[in-house]
C-alpha positions as a Python dict, from the first residue, in 0.01 Angstrom:
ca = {
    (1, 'X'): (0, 0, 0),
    (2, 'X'): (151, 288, 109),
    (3, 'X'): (382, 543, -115),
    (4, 'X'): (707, 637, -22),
    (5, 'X'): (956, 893, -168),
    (6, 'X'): (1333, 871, -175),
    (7, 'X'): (1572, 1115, -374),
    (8, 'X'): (1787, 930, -627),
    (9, 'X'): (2117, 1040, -776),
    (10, 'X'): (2131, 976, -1189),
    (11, 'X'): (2508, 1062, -1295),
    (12, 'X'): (2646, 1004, -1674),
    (13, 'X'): (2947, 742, -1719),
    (14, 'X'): (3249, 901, -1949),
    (15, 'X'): (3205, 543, -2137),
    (16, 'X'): (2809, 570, -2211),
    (17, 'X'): (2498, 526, -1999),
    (18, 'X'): (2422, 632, -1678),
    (19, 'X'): (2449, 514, -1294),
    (20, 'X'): (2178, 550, -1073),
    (21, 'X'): (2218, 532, -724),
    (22, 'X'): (1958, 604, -387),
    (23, 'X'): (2228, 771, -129),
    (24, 'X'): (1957, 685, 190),
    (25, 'X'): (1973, 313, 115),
    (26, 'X'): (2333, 146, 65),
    (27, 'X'): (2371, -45, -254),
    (28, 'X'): (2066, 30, -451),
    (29, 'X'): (2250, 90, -728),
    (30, 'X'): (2128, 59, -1051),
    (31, 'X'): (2238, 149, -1472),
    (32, 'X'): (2114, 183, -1774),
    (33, 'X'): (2170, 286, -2184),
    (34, 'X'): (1949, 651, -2145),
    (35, 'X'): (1842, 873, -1908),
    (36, 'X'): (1464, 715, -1895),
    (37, 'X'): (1583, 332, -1893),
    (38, 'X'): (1815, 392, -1507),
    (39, 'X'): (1510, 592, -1422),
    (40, 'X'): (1320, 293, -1480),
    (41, 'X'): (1579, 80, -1350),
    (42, 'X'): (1649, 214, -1019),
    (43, 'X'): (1240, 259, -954),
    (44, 'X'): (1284, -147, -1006),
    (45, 'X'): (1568, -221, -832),
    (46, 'X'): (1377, 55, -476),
    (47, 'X'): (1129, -136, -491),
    (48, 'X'): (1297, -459, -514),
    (49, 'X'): (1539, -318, -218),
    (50, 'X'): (1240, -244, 29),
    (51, 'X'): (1094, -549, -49),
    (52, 'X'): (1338, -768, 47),
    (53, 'X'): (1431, -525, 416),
    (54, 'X'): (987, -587, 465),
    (55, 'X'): (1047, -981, 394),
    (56, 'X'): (1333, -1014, 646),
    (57, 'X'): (1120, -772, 880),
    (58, 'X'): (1392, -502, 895),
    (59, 'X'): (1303, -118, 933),
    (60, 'X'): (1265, 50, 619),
    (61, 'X'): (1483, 410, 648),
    (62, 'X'): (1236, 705, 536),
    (63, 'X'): (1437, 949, 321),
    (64, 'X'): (1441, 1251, 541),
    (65, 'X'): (1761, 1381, 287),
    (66, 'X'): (1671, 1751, 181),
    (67, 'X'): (1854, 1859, -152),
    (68, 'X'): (1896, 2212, -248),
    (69, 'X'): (2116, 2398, -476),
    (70, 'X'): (2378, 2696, -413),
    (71, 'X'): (2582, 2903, -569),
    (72, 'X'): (2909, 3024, -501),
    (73, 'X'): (3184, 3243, -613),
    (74, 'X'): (3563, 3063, -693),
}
């Protein structure tokens, strides 16, 4: 089994909950009631994602995505 590592994206929704969403691979989306249940949620629905591109023998993208943070001046 081998372990991969992709960044995810966890942003609050104005009516409660959060969206969680894995920018390298289109629609793995995922949701959840707290912060630690979409965390869960979206590990379940990578997995699930990867899964299914290895059953239907299609490349699996490796997340090359860097992420930093800057600041600027407005």
């Amino acid at each position: 089994m081998e372990h991969l590592f992709y960044k995810i994206v966890i942003e609050p929704q104005p009516e409660g909950g959060f969206t969680a969403f894995v920018p390298k691979l289109p629609g793995c989306v995922s949701e959840g009631e707290t912060y630690a249940e979409t965390l869960d949620n979206i590990k379940e629905a990578l997995e699930l994602y990867l899964e299914t591109l290895r059953d239907r023998h299609r490349k699996i993208v490796i997340d090359d995505t860097h992420i930093t943070e800057v600041c600027v001046e407005v």
